[in-house]
C-alpha positions in Angstrom: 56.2 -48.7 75.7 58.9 -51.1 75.9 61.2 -49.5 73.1 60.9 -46.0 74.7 64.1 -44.6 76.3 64.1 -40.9 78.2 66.8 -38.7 76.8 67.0 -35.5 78.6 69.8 -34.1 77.1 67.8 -32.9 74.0 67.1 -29.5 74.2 62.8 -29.8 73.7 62.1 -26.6 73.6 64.0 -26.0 70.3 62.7 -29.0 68.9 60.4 -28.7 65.6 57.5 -29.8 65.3 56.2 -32.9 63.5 54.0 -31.8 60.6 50.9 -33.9 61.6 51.3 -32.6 65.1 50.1 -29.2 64.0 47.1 -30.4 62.7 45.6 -29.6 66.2 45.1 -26.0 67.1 47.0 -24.5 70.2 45.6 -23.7 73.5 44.2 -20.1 74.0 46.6 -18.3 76.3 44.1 -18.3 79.3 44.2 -22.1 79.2 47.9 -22.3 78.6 48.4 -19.9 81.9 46.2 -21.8 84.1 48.2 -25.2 82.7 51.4 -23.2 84.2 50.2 -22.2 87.3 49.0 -25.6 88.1 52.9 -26.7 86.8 54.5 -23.8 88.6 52.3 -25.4 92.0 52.8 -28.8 91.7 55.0 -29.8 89.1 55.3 -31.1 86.0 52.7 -34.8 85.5 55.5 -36.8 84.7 52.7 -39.5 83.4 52.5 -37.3 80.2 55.8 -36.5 79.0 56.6 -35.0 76.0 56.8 -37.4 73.0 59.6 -37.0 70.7 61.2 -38.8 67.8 63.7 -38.8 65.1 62.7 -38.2 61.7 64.9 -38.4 59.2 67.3 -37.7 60.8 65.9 -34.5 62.5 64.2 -35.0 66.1 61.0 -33.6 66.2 58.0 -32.8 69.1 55.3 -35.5 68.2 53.3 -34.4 71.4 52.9 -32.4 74.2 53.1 -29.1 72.5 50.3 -27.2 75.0 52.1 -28.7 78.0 55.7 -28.0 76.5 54.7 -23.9 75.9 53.0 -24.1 79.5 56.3 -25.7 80.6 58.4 -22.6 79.1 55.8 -19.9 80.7 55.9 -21.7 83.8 59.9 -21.8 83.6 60.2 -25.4 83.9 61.8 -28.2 81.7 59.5 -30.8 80.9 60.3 -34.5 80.8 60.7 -36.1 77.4 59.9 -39.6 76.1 61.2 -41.1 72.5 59.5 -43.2 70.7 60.6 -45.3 67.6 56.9 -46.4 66.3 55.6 -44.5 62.8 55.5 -40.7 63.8 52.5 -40.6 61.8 50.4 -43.2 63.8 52.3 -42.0 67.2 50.4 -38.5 66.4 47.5 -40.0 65.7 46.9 -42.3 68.4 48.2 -39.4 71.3 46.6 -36.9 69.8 43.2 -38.4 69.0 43.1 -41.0 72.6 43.8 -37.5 74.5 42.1 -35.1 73.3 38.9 -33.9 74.0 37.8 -33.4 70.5 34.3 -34.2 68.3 33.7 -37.3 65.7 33.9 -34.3 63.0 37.2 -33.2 64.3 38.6 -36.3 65.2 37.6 -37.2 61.1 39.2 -34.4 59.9 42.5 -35.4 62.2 42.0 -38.7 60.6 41.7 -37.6 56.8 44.0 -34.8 57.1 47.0 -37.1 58.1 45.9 -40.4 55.8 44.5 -38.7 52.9 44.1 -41.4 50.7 43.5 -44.1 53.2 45.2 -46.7 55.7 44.0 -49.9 57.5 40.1 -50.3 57.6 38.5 -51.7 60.4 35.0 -53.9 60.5 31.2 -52.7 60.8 32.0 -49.2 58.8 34.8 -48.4 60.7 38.5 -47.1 60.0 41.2 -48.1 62.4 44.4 -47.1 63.9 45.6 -49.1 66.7 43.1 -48.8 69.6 41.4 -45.8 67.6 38.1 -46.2 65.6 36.5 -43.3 63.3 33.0 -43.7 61.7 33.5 -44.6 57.8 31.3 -42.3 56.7 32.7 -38.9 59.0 35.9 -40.3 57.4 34.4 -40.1 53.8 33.2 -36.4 54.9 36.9 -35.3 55.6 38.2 -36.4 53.0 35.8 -35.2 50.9 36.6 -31.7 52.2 40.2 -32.0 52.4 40.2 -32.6 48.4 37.5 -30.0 47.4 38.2 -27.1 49.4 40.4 -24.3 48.6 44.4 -24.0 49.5 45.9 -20.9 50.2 49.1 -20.4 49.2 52.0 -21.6 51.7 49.5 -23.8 53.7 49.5 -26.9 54.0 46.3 -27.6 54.6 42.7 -26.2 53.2 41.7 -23.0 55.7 38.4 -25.1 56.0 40.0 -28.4 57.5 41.5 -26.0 59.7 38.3 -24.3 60.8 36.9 -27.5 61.5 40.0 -28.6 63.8 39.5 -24.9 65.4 35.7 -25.3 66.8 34.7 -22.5 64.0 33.0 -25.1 61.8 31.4 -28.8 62.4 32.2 -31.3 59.7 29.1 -31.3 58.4 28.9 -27.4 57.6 32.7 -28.0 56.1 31.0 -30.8 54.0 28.2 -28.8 52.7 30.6 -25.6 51.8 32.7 -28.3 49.6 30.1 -29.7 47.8 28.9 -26.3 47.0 32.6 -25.4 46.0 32.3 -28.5 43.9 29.1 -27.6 42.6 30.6 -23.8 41.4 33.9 -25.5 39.9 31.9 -27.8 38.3 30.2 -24.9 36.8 32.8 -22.5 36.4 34.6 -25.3 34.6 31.5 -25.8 32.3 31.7 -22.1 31.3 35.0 -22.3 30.5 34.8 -25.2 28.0 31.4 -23.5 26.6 34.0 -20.4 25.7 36.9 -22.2 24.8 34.2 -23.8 22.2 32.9 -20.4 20.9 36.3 -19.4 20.6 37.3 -21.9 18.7 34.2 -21.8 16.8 34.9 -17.8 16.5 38.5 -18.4 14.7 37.1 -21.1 12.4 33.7 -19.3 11.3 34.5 -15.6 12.2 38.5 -15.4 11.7 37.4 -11.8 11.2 35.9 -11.5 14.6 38.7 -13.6 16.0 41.6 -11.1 14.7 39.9 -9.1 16.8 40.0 -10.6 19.9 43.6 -11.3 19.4 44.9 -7.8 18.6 42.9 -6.5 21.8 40.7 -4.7 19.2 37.3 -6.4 20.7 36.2 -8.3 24.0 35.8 -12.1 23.5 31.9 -11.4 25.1 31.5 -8.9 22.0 33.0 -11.5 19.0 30.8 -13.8 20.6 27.6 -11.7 20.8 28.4 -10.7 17.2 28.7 -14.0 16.1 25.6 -15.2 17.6 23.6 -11.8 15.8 25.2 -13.5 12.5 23.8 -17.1 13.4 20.9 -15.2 14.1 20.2 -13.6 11.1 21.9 -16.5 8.5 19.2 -18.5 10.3 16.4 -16.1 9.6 17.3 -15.6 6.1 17.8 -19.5 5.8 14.2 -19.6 7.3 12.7 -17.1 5.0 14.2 -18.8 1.9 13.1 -22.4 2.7 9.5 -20.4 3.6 9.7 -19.3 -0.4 10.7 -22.6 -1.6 8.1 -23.7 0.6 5.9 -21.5 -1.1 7.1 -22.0 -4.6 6.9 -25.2 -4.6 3.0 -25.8 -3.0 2.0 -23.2 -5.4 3.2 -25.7 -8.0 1.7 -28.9 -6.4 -1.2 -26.6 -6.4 -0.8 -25.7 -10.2 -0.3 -29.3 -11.0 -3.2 -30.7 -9.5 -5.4 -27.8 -11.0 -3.9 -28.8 -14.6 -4.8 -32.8 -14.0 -8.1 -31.6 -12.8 -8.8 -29.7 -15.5 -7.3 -32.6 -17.5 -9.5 -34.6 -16.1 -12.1 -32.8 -16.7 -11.8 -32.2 -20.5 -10.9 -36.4 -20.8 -14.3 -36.5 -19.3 -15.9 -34.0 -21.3 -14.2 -35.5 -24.6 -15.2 -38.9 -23.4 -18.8 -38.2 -22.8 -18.9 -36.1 -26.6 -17.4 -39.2 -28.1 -19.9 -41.6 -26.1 -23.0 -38.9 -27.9 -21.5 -39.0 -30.6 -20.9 -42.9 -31.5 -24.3 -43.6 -29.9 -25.7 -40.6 -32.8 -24.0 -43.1 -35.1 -25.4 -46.5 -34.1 -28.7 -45.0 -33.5 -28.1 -44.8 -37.3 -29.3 -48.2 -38.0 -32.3 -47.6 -39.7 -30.3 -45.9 -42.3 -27.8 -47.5 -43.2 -28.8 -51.2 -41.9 -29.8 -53.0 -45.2 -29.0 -51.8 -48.7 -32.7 -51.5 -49.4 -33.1 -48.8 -46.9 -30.1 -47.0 -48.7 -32.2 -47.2 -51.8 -35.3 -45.4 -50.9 -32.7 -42.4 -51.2 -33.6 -43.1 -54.7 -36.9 -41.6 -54.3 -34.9 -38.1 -52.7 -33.5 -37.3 -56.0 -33.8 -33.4 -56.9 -34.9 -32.7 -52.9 -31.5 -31.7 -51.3 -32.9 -28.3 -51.7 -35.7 -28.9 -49.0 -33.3 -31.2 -46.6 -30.7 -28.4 -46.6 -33.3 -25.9 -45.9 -35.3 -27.8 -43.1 -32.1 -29.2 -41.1 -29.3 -26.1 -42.1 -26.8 -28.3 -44.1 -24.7 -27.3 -47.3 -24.3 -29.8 -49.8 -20.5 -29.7 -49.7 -20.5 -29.9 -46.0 -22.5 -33.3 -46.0 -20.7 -34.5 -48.8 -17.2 -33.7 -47.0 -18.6 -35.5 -43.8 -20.0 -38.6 -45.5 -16.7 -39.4 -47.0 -14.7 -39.0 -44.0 -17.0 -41.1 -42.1 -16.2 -43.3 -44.9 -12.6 -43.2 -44.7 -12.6 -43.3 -40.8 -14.6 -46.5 -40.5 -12.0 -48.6 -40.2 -10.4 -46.9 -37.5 -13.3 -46.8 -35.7 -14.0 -50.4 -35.7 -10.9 -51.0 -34.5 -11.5 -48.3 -31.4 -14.6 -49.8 -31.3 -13.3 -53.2 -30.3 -10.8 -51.7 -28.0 -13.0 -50.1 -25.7 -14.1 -53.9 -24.9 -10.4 -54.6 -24.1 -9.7 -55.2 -20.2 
């Protein structure tokens, strides 16, 4: 790089470590100790210094941290090289251009140092310099990095971690974080289901609910005992609509028996009335021409025989003869009506 100078007056192997550097797992010791021996034989590759940088004012290893701890086993001073280009994309571009490492892994790398996203490259791919990730391993990491659990002090998800290790491919990290999702989701659910029943408790059950507060009874319990209350409001609410249910078909049943039987006696009453006016105009012969009225003149001194042969008292046929009389009139008028429309 044309803006790298060598400074080997810094003391390297007291130099911290670059946060984004440690992202990568170490070497195991075997490999480490075979890295020395070969050092220890031929000497340090001066083709892969040790990359170093100032950051904010503190220097810092960016990389080369296997080779600088084979360096110190191997009791030799590695070179060092400086470099002045964003630490963050100098770790990423050593780190992933070097490294033996899978798509998952290089992903994770990837999310786990831009979580929320840098430059974006063409065809579904996210670029750094000379480095290109598949869009949708990216999407993965990220995915993981955001929905899987920290532990305290970290600071990174154990799982990301894993995944850098070699315990875990991306893809089983992915599927573990979706099902974390899934159970937070869930568990979150719950939690607004109870914080409703508790507020449901206080308003509807403050009884229930002083309770709870004094430590007197379990939330679970209030709950289950306001739910039996529901319970059995609703089933007495049931049982009295059933009655009122009851009551009042029995009286739609009542009513339509009266207007049948109503009906029945208007139809009765009607049919007597039609006898009875049809007895009366059937009548003609008697009462059609005064001259048939005055053969009664021929009766006189018989009423003895009528009564006895057709069961009438004289009063009786008097009494009805002069009503008849009297309701003439009306019954003209009735008479007439029943041709009304």
């Amino acid at each position: 790089m044309s803006n790298e100078t060598v400074l080997p007056e810094i003391d390297v192997f007291n130099l911290p470590v670059f946060a984004d550097a440690d992202i990568w797992s170490m070497w195991p010791a075997d490999k480490l100790n075979d890295l020395a021996d070969d050092i220890r034989e031929n000497g340090f590759d001066h083709r892969y210094p040790i990359t170093v940088a100032e950051v904010e004012g503190v220097w810092m290893l960016l990389d080369g941290r296997n080779r600088r701890e084979a360096a110190r086993i191997a009791g030799i001073t590695p070179p060092i090289i400086i470099t002045d280009i964003d630490p963050k994309l100098a770790v990423h571009r050593s780190n992933n251009q070097n490294r033996d490492a899978t798509p998952g892994q290089k992903a994770m790398a990837f999310a786990m140092q831009f979580p929320e996203g840098t430059n974006k490259g063409g065809r579904g791919k996210t670029s750094i310099l000379d480095i290109e990730v598949s869009k949708p391993y990216i999407t993965k990491a990220r995915y993981v990095l955001r929905n899987s659990p920290m532990v305290e002090g970290e600071r990174y998800p154990r799982r990301c971690l894993d995944v850098m290790n070699g315990l875990i491919s991306l893809t089983e990290a992915y599927e573990l974080a979706q099902q974390d999702f899934k159970d937070r989701e869930k568990k979150d659910k719950e939690a607004k289901e109870i914080a409703a029943k508790r507020a449901d408790l206080e308003a509807r059950y403050p009884d229930l609910a002083a309770l709870v507060a004094e430590d007197r009874l379990s939330l679970s319990k209030a709950i289950a005992a306001a739910e039996q209350a529901d319970r059995e409001a609703a089933e007495e609410a049931a049982r009295i609509q059933r009655e009122e249910d009851d009551r009042l078909a029995e009286e739609d049943r009542a009513k339509k028996q009266a207007a049948k039987e109503e009906a029945e006696r208007r139809e009765a009453r009607k049919t007597s009335w039609f006898h009875q006016f049809s007895l009366l105009l059937s009548a003609e012969s008697l009462v059609a021409n005064q001259a048939q009225i005055d053969l009664a003149d021929e009766l006189k001194g018989t009423w003895d025989e009528f009564a006895a042969k057709y069961m009438f008292e004289f009063k009786e046929a008097r009494r009805r003869l002069r009503s008849l009389q009297e309701n003439i009139p009306a019954l003209i008028q009735k008479f007439e009506a029943m041709k009304d429309e």
